[in-house]
C-alpha positions in Angstrom: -22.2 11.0 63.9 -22.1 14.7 64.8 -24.0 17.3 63.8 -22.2 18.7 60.8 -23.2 21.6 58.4 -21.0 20.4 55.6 -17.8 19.1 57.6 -15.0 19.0 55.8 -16.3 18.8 52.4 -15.6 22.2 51.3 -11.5 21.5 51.5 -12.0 18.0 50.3 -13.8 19.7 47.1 -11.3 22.4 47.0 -8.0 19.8 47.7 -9.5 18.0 44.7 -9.7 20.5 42.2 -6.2 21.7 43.0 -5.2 17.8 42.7 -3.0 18.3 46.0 -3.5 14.4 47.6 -1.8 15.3 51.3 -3.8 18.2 51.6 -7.0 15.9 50.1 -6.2 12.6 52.6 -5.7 15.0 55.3 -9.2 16.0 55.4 -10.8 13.2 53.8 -9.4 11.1 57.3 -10.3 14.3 59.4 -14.0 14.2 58.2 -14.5 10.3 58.4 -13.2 10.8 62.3 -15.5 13.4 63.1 -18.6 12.4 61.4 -18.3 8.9 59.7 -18.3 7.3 56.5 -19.3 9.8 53.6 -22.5 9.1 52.4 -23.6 9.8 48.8 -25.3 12.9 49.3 -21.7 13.8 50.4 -20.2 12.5 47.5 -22.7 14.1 45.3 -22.1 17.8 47.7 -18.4 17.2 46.8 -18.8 16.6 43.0 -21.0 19.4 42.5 -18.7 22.3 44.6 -15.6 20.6 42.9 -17.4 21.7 39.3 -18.6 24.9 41.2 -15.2 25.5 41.6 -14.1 24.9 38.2 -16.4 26.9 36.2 -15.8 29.9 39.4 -12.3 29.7 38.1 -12.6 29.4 34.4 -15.2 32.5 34.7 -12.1 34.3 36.7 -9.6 33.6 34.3 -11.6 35.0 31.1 -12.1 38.3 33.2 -8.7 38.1 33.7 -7.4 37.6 29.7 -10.1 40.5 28.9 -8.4 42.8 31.3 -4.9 42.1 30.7 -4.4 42.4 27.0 -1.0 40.8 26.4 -0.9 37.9 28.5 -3.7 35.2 28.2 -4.2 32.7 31.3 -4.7 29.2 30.7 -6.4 27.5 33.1 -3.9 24.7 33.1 -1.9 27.3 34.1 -3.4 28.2 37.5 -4.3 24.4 38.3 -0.6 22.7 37.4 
């Protein structure tokens, strides 16, 4: 295995927040070439920046409602 920082993981968390499956198999297979198998501290990296993620953009969209009185944000909105 290379030396990797965090690899791909970052766009595999992201890909799988935004529930887009090429983007999410595209790097998923791009990350297993370059530095193996995930293990479960990989796993466990991706499931905590996916809920990082998350709450980054539920946290967003409240500043958002509070600043545009009128038109309220769903999240649902922003991730479908």
């Amino acid at each position: 295995m290379k030396n990797k920082t965090n690899g791909y993981l970052p766009k595999i968390a992201f890909h799988l927040v935004d529930e887009n499956r090429e983007a999410l198999e595209y790097f998923t297979n791009k990350h297993i070439e370059e530095f193996g198998e995930f293990c479960s501290a990989d796993m466990m990296w991706i499931f905590d920046e996916a809920a990082s993620i998350k709450r980054t953009c539920v946290q967003q969209t409240g500043e958002w409602n509070e600043s545009h009185d009128g038109h309220m944000l769903d999240t649902d909105e922003i991730w479908n």
